[in-house]
N, CA, C and O atoms as CSV, one atom per row, in Angstrom:
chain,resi,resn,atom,element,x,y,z
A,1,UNK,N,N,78.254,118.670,116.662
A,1,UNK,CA,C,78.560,119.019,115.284
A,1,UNK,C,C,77.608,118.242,114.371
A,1,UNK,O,O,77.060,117.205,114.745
A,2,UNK,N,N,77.465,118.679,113.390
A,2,UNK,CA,C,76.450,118.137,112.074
A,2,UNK,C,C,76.870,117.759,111.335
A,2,UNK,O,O,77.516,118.577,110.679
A,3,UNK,N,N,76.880,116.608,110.922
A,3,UNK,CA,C,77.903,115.826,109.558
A,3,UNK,C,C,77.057,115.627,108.490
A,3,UNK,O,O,75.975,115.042,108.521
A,4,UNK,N,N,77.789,116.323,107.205
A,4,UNK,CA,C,77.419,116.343,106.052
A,4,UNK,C,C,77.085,114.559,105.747
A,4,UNK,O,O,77.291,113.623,106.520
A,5,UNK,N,N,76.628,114.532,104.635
A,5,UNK,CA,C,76.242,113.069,104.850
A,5,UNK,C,C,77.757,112.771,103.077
A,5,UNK,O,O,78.301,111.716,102.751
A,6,UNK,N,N,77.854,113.650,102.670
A,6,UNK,CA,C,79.043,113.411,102.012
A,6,UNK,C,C,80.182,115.242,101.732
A,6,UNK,O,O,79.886,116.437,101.745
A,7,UNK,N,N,81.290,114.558,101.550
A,7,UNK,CA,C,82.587,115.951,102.131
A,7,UNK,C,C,83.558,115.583,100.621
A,7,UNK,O,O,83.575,114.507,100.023
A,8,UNK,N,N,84.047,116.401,100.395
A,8,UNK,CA,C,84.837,116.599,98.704
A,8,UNK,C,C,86.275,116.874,100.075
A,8,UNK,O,O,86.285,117.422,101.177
A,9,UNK,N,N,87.126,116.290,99.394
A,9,UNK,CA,C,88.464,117.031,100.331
A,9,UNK,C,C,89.403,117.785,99.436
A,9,UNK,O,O,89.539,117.569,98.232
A,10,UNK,N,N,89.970,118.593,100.065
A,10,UNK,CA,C,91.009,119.626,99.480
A,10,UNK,C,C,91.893,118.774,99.376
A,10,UNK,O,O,91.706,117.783,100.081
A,11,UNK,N,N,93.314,118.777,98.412
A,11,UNK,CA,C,94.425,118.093,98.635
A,11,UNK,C,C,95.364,117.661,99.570
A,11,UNK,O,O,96.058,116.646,99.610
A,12,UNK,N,N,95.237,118.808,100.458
A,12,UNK,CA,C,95.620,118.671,102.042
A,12,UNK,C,C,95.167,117.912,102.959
A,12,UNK,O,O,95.781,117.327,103.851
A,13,UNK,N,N,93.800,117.939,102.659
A,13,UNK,CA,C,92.820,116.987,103.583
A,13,UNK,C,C,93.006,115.529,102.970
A,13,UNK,O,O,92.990,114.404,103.469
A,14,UNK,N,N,93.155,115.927,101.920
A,14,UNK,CA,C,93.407,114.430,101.634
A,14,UNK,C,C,94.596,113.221,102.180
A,14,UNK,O,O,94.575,112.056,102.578
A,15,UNK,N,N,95.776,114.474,101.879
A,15,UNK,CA,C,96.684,114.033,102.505
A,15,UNK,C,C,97.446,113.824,104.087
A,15,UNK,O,O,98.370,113.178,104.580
A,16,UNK,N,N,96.624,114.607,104.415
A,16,UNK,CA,C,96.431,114.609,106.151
A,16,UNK,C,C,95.984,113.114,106.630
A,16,UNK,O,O,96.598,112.330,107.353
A,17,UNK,N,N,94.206,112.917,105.740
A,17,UNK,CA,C,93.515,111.880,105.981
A,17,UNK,C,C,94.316,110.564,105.878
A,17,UNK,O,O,94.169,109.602,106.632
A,18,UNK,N,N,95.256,110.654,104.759
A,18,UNK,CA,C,96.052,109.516,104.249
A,18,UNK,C,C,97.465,108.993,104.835
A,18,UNK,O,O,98.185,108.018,104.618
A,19,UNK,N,N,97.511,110.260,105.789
A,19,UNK,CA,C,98.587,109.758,106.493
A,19,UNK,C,C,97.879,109.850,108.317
A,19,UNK,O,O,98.611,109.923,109.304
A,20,UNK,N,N,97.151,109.836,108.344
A,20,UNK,CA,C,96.761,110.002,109.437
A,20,UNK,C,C,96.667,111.142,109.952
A,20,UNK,O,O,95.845,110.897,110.835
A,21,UNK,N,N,96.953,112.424,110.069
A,21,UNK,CA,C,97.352,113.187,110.866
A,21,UNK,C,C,95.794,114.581,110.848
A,21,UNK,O,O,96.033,115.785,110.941
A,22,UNK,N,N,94.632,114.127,110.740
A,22,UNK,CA,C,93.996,114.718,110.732
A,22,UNK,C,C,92.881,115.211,111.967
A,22,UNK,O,O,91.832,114.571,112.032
A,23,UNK,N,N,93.032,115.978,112.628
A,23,UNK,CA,C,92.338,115.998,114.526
A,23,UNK,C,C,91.138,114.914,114.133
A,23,UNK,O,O,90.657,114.562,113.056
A,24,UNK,N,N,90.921,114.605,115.317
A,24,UNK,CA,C,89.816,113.794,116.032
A,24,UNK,C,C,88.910,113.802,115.137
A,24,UNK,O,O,88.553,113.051,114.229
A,25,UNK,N,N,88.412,115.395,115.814
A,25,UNK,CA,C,86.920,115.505,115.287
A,25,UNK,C,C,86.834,115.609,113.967
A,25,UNK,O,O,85.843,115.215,113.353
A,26,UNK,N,N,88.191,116.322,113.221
A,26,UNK,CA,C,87.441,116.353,111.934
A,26,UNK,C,C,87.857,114.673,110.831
A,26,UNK,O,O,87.689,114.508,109.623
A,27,UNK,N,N,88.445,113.654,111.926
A,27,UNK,CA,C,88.421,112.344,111.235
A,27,UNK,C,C,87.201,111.760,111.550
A,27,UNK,O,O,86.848,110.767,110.915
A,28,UNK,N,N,86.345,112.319,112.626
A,28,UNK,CA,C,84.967,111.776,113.209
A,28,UNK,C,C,83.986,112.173,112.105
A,28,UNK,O,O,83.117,111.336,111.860
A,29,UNK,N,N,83.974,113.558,111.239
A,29,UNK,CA,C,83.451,114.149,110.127
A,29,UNK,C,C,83.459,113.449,109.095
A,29,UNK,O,O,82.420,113.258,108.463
A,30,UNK,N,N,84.875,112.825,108.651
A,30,UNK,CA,C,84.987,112.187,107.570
A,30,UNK,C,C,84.537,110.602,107.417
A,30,UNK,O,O,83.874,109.963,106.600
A,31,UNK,N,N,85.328,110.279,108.771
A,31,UNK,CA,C,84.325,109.240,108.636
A,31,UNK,C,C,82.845,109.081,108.559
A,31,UNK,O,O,82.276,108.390,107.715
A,32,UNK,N,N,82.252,109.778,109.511
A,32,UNK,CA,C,80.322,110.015,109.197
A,32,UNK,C,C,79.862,110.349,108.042
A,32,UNK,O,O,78.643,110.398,107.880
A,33,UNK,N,N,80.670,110.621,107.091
A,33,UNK,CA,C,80.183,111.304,105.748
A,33,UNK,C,C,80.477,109.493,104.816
A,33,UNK,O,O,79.635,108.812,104.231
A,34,UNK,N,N,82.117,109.183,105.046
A,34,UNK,CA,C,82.345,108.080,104.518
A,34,UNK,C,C,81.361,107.203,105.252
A,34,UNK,O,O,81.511,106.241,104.499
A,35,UNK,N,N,80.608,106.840,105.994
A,35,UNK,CA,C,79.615,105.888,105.932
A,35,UNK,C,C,77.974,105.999,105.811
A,35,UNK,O,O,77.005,105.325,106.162
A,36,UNK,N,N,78.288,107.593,104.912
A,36,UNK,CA,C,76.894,107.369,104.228
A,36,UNK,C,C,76.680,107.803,102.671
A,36,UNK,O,O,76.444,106.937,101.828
A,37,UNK,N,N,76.772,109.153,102.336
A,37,UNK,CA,C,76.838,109.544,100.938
A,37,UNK,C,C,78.557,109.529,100.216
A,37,UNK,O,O,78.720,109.724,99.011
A,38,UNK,N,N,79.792,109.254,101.225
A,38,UNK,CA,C,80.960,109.509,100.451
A,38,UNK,C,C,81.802,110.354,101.066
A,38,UNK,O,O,81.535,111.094,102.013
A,39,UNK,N,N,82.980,110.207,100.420
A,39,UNK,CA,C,83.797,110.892,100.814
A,39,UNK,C,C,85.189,111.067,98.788
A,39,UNK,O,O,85.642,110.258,97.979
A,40,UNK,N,N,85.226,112.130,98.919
A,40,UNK,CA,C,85.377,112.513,97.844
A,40,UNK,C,C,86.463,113.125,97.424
A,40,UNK,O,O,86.778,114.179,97.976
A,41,UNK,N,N,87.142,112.677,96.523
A,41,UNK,CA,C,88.745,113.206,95.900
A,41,UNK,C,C,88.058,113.486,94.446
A,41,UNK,O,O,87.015,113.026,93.983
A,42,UNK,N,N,88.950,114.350,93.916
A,42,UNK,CA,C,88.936,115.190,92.411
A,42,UNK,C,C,90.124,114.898,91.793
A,42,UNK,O,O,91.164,115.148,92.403
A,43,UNK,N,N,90.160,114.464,90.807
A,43,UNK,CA,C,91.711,114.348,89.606
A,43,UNK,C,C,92.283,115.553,89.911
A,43,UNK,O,O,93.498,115.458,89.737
A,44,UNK,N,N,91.876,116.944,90.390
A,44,UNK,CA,C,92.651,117.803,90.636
A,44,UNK,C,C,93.271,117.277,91.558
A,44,UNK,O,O,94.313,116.908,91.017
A,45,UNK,N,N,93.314,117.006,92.575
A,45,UNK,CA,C,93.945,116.318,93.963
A,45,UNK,C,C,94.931,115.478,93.282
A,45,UNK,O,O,96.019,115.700,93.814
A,46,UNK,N,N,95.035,114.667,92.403
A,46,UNK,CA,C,95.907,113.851,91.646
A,46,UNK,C,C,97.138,114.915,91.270
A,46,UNK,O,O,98.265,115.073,91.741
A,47,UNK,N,N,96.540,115.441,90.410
A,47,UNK,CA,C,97.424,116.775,89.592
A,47,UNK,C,C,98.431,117.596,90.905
A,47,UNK,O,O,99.604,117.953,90.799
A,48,UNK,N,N,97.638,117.714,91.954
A,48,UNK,CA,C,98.393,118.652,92.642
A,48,UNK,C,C,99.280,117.994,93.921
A,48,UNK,O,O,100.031,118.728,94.564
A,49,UNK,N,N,99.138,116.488,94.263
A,49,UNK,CA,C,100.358,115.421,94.298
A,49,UNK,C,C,101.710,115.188,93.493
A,49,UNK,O,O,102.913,115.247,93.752
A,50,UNK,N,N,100.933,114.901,92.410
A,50,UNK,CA,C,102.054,115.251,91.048
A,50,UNK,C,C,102.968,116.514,91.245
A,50,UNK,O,O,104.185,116.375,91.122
A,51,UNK,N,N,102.590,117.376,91.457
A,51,UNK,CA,C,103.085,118.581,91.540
A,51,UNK,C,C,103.846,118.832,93.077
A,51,UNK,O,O,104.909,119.452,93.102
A,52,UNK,N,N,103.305,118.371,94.200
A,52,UNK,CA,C,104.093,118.197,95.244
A,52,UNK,C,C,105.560,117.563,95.421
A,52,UNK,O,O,106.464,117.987,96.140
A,53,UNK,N,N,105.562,116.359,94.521
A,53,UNK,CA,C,105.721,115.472,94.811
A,53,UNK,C,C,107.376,115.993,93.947
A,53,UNK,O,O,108.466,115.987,94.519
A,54,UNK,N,N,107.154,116.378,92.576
A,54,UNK,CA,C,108.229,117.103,91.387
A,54,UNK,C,C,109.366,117.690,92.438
A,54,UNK,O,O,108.939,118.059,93.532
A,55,UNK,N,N,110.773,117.798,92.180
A,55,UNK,CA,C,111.782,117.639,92.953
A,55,UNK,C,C,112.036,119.473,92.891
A,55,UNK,O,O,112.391,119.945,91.811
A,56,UNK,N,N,111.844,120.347,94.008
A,56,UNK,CA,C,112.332,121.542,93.793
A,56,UNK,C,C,113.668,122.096,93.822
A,56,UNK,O,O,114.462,121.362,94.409
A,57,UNK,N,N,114.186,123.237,93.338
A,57,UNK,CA,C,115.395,123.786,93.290
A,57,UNK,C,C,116.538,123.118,93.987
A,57,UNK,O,O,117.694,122.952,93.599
A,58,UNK,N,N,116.001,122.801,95.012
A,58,UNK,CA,C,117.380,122.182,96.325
A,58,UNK,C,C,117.116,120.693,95.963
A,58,UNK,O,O,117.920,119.960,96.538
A,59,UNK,N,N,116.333,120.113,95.274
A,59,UNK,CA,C,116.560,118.710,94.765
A,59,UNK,C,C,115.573,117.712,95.651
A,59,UNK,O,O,115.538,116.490,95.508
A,60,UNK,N,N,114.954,118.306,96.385
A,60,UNK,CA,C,113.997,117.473,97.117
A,60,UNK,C,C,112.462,118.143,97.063
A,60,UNK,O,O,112.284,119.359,96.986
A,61,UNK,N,N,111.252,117.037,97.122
A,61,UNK,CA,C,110.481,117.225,96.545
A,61,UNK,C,C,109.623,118.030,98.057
A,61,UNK,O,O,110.035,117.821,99.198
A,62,UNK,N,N,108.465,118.896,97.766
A,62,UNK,CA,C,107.924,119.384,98.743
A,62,UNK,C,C,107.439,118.473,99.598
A,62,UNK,O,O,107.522,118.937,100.736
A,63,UNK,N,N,106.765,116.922,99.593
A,63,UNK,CA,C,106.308,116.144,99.978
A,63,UNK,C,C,106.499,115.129,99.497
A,63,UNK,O,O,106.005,114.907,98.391
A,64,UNK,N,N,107.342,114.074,100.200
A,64,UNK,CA,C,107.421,112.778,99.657
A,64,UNK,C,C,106.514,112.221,99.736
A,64,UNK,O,O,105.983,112.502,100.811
A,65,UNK,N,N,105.537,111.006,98.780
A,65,UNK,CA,C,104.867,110.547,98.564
A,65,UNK,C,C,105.472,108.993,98.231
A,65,UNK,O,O,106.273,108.827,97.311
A,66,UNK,N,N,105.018,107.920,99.049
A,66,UNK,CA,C,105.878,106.865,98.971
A,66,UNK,C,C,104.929,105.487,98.700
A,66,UNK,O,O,104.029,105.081,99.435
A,67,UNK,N,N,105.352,104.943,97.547
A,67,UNK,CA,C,106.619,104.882,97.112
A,67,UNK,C,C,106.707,105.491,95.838
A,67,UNK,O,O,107.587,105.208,95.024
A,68,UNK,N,N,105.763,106.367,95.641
A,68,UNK,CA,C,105.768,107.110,94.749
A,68,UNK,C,C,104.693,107.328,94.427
A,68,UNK,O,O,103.876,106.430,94.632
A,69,UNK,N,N,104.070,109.009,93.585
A,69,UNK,CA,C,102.601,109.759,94.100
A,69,UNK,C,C,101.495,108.880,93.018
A,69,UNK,O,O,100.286,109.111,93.010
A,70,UNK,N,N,101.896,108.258,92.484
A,70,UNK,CA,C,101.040,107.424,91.652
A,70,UNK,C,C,100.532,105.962,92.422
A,70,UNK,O,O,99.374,105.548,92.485
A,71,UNK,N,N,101.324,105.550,92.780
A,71,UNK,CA,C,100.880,104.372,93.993
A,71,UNK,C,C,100.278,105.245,95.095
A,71,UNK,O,O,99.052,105.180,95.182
A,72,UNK,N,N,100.889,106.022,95.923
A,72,UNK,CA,C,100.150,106.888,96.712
A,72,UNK,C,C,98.293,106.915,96.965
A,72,UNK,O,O,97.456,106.744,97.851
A,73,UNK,N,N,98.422,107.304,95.296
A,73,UNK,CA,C,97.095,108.387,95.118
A,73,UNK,C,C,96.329,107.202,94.652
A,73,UNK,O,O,95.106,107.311,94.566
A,74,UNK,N,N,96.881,106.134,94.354
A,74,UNK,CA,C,95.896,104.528,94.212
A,74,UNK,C,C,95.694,103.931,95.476
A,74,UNK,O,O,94.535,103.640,95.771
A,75,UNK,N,N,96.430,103.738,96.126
A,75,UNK,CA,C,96.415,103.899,97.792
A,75,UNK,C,C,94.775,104.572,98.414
A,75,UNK,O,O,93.736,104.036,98.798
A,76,UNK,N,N,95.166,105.787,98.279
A,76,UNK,CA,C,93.747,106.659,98.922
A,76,UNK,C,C,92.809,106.324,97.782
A,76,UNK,O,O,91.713,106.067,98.278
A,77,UNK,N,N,92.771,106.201,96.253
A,77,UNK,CA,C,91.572,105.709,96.438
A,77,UNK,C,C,90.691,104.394,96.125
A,77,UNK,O,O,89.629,104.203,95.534
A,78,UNK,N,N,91.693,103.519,96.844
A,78,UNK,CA,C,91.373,102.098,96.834
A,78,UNK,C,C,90.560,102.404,98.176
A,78,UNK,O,O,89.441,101.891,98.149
A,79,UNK,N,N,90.914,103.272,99.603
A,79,UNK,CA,C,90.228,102.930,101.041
A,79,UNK,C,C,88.657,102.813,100.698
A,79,UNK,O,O,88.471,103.364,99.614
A,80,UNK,N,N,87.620,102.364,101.160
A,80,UNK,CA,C,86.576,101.995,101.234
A,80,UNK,C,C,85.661,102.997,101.502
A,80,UNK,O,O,84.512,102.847,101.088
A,81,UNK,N,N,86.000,104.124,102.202
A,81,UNK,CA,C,85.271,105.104,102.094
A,81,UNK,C,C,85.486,106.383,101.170
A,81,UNK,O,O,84.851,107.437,101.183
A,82,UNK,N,N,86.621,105.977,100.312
A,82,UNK,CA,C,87.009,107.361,99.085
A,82,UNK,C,C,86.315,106.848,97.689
A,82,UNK,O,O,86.455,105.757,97.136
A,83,UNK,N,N,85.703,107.716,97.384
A,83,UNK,CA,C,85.290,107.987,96.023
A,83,UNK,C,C,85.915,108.418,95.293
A,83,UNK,O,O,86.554,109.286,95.888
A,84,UNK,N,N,86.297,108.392,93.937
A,84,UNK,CA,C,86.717,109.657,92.811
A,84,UNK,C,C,85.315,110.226,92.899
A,84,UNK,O,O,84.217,109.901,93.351
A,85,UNK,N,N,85.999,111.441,92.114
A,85,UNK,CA,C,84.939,112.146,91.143
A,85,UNK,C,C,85.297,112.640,90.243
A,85,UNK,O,O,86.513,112.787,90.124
A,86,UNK,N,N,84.668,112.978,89.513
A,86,UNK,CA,C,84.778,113.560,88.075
A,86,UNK,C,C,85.133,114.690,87.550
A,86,UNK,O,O,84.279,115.555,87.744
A,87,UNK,N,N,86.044,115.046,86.961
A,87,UNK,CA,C,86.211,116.529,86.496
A,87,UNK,C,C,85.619,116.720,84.909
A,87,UNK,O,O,86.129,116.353,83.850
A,88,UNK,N,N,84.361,117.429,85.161
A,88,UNK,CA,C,83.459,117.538,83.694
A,88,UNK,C,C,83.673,118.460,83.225
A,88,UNK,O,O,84.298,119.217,83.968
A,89,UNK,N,N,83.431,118.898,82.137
A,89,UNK,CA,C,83.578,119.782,81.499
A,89,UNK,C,C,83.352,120.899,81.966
A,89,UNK,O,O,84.084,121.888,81.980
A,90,UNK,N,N,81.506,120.648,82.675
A,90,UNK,CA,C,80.671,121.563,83.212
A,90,UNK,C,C,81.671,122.371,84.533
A,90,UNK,O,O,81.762,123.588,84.375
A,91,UNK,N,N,82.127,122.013,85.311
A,91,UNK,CA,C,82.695,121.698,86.200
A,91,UNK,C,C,84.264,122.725,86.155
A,91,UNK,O,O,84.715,123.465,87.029
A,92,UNK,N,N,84.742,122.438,84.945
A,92,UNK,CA,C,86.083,123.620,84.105
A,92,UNK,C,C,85.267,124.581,84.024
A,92,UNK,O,O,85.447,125.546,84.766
A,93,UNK,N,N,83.939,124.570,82.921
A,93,UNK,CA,C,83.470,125.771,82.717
A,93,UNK,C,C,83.375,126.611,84.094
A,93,UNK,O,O,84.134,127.519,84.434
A,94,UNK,N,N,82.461,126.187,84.686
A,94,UNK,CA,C,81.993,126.624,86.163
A,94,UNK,C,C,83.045,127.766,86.664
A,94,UNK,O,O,82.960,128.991,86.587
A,95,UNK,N,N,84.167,126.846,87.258
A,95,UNK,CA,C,85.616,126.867,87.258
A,95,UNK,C,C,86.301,128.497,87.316
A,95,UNK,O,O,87.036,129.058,88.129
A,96,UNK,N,N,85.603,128.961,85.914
A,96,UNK,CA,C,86.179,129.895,84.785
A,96,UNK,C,C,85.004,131.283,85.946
A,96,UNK,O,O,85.397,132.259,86.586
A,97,UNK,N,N,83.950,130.877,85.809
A,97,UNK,CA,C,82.934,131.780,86.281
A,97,UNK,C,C,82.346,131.978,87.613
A,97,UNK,O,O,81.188,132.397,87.636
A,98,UNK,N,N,83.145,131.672,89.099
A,98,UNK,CA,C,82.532,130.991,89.668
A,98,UNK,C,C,82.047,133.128,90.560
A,98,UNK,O,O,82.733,134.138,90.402
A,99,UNK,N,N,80.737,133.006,91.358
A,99,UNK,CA,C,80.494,133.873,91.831
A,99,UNK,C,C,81.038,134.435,92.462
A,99,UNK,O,O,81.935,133.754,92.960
A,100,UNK,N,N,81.031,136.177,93.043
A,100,UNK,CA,C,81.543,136.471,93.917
A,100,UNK,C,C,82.937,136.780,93.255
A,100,UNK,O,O,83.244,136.560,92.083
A,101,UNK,N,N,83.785,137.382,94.325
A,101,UNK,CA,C,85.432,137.678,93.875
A,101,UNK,C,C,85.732,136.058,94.701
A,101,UNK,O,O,85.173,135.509,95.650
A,102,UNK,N,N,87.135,135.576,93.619
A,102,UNK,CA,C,87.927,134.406,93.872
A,102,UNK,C,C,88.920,134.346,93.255
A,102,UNK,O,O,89.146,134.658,92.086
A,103,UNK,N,N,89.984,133.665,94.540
A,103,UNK,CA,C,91.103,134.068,93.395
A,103,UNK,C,C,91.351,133.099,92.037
A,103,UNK,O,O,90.547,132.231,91.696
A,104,UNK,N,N,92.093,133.277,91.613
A,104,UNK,CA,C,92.758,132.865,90.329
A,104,UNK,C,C,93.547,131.493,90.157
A,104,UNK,O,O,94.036,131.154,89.080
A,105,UNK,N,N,93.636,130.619,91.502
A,105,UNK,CA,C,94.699,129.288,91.841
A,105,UNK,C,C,93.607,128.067,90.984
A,105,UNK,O,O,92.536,127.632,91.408
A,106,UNK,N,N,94.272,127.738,89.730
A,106,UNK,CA,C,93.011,126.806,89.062
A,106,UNK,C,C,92.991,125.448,89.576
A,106,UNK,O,O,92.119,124.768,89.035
A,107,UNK,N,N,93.981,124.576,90.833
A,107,UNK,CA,C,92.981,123.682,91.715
A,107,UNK,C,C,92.022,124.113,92.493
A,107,UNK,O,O,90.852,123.734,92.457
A,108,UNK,N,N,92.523,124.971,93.267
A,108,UNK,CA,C,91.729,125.825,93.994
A,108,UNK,C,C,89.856,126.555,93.596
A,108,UNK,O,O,88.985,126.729,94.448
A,109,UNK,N,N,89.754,126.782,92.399
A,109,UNK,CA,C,89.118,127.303,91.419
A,109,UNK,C,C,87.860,125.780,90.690
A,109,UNK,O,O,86.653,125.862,90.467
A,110,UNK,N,N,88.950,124.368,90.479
A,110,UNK,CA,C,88.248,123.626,90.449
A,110,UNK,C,C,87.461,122.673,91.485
A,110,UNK,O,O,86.480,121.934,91.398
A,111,UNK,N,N,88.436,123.074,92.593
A,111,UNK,CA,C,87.797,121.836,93.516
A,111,UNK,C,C,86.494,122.591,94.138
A,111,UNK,O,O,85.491,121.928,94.407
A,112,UNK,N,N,86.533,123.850,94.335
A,112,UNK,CA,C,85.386,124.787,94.628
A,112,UNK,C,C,84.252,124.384,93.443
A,112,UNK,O,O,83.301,123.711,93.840
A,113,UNK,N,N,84.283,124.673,92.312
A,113,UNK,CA,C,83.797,124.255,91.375
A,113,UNK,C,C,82.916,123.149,91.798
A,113,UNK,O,O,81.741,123.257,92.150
A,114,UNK,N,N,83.707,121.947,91.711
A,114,UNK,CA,C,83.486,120.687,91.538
A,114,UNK,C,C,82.572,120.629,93.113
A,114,UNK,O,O,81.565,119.944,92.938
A,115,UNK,N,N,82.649,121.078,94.343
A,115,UNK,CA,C,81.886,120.966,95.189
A,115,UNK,C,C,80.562,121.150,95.348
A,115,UNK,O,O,79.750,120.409,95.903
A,116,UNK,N,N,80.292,122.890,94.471
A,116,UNK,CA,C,79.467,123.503,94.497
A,116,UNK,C,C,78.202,122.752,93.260
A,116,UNK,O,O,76.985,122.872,93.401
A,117,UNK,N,N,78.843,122.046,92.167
A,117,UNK,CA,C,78.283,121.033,91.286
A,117,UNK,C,C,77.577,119.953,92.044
A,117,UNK,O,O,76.402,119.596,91.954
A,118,UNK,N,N,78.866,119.358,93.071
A,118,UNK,CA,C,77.792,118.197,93.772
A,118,UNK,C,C,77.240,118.432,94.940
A,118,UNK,O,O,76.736,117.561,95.648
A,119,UNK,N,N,77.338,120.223,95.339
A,119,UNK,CA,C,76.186,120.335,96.422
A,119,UNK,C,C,76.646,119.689,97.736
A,119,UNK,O,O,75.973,119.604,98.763
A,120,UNK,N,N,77.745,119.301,97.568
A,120,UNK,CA,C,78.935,119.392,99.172
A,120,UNK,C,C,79.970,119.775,99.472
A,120,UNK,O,O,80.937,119.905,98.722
A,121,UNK,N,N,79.902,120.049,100.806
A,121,UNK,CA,C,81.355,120.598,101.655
A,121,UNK,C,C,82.471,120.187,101.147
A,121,UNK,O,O,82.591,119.066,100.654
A,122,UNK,N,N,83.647,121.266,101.228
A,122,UNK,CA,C,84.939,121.229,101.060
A,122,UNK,C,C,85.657,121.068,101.999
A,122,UNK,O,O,85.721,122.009,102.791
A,123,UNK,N,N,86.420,119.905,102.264
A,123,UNK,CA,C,87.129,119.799,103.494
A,123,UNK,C,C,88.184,120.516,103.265
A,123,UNK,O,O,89.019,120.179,102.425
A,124,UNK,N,N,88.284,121.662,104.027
A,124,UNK,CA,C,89.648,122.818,103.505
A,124,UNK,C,C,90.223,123.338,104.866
A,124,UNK,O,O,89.556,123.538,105.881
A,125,UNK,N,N,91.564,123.523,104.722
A,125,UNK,CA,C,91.993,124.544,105.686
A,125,UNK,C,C,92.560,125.958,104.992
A,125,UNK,O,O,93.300,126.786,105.522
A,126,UNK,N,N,92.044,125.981,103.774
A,126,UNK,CA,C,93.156,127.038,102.953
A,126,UNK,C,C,91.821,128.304,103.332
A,126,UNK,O,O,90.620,128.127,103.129
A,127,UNK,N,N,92.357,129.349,103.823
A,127,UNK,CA,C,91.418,130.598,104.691
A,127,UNK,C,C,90.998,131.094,103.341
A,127,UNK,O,O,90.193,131.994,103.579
A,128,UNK,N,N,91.149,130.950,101.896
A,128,UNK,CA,C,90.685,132.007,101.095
A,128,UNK,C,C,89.422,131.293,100.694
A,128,UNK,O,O,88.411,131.984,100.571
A,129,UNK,N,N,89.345,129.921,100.461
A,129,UNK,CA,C,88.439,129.124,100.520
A,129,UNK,C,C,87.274,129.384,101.569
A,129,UNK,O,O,86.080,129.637,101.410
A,130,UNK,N,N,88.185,129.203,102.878
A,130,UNK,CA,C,86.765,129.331,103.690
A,130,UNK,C,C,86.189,130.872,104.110
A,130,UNK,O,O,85.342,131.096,104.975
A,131,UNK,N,N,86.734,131.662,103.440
A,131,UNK,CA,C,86.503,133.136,103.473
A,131,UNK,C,C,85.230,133.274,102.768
A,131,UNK,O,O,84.168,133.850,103.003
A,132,UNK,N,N,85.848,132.314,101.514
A,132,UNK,CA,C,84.712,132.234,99.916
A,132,UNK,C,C,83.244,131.888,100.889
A,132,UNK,O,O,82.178,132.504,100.887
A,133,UNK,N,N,83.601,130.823,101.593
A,133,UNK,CA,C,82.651,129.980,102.067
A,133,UNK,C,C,81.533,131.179,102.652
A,133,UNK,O,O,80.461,131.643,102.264
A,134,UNK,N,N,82.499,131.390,103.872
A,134,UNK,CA,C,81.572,132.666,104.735
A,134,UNK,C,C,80.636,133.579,103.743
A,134,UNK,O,O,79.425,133.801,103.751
A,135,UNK,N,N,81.211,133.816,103.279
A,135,UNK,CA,C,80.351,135.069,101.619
A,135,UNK,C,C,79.273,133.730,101.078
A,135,UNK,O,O,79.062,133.890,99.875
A,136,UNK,N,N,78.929,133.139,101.333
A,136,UNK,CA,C,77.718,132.215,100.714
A,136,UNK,C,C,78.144,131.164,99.707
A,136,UNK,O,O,77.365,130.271,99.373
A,137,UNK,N,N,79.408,131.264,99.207
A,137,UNK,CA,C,79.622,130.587,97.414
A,137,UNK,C,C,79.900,129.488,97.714
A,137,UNK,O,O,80.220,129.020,96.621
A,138,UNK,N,N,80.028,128.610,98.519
A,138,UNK,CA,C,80.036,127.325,98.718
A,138,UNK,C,C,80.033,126.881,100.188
A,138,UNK,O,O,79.934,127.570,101.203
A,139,UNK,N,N,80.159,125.641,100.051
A,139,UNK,CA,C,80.214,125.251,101.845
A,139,UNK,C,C,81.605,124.637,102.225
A,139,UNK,O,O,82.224,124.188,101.262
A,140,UNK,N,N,81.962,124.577,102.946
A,140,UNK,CA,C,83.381,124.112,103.213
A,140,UNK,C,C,83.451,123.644,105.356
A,140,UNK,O,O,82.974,124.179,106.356
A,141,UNK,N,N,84.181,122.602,105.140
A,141,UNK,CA,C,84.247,122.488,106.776
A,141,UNK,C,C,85.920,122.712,107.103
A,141,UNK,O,O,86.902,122.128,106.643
A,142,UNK,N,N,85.811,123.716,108.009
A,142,UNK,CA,C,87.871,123.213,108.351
A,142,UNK,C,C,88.448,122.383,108.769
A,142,UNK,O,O,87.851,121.637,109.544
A,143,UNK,N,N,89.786,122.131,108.481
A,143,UNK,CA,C,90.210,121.090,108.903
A,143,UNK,C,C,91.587,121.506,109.509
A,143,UNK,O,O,92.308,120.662,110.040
């Protein structure tokens, strides 16, 4: 396999990564990327913790986040190989226009965005993403 020398992660990946539960090879990916150009979370990833995390209909939240998604999400990105990144303006705009048919999910919409800005892979398992991918509009690795 060929490791990007830096990987943007989906919220999933993130949270996979953060609890461990992410296969072998693709923690062998992340790490090879985290020890050279990065490894990369988006304030969207924040936003959509937040949103996991909010208590649904039956009173429990989709994903507990402990000890709560704000310590959590300081947690992942205190580790040594996570970066933030930036959500720019450019980046919303983008967002709004991006090539090709895509759907309409605006994390989804930004973190594509935000990849295709810094010219790396999306660590994704979400198939509409890596569908996008296959059609040329960005790069993405599964996870």
């Amino acid at each position: 396999m060929t490791y990007s020398r830096a990987l943007l992660l989906d919220t999933h990946a993130a949270i996979w990564l953060a609890e461990g539960q992410l296969a072998e090879d693709v923690f062998a990916h992340v790490v090879a990327a985290g020890l050279t150009d990065g490894v990369f979370v988006s304030p969207v990833s924040a936003w959509e913790v937040g949103l996991l995390a909010r208590p649904r209909p039956n009173g429990q939240p989709a994903v507990m986040f402990k000890p709560d998604p704000q310590t959590w999400f300081a947690t992942l990105l205190s580790q040594p190989i996570i970066k933030e990144t930036a959500l720019t303006p450019k980046i919303a705009i983008d967002s709004s226009s991006l090539p090709g048919e895509f759907h309409s999910d605006p994390a989804d919409r930004l973190l594509v965005a935000t990849a295709r800005n810094m010219n790396i892979p999306l660590l994704t398992r979400d198939q509409r993403i890596l569908g996008y991918a296959s059609a040329g509009h960005v790069q993405a690795v599964p996870c």
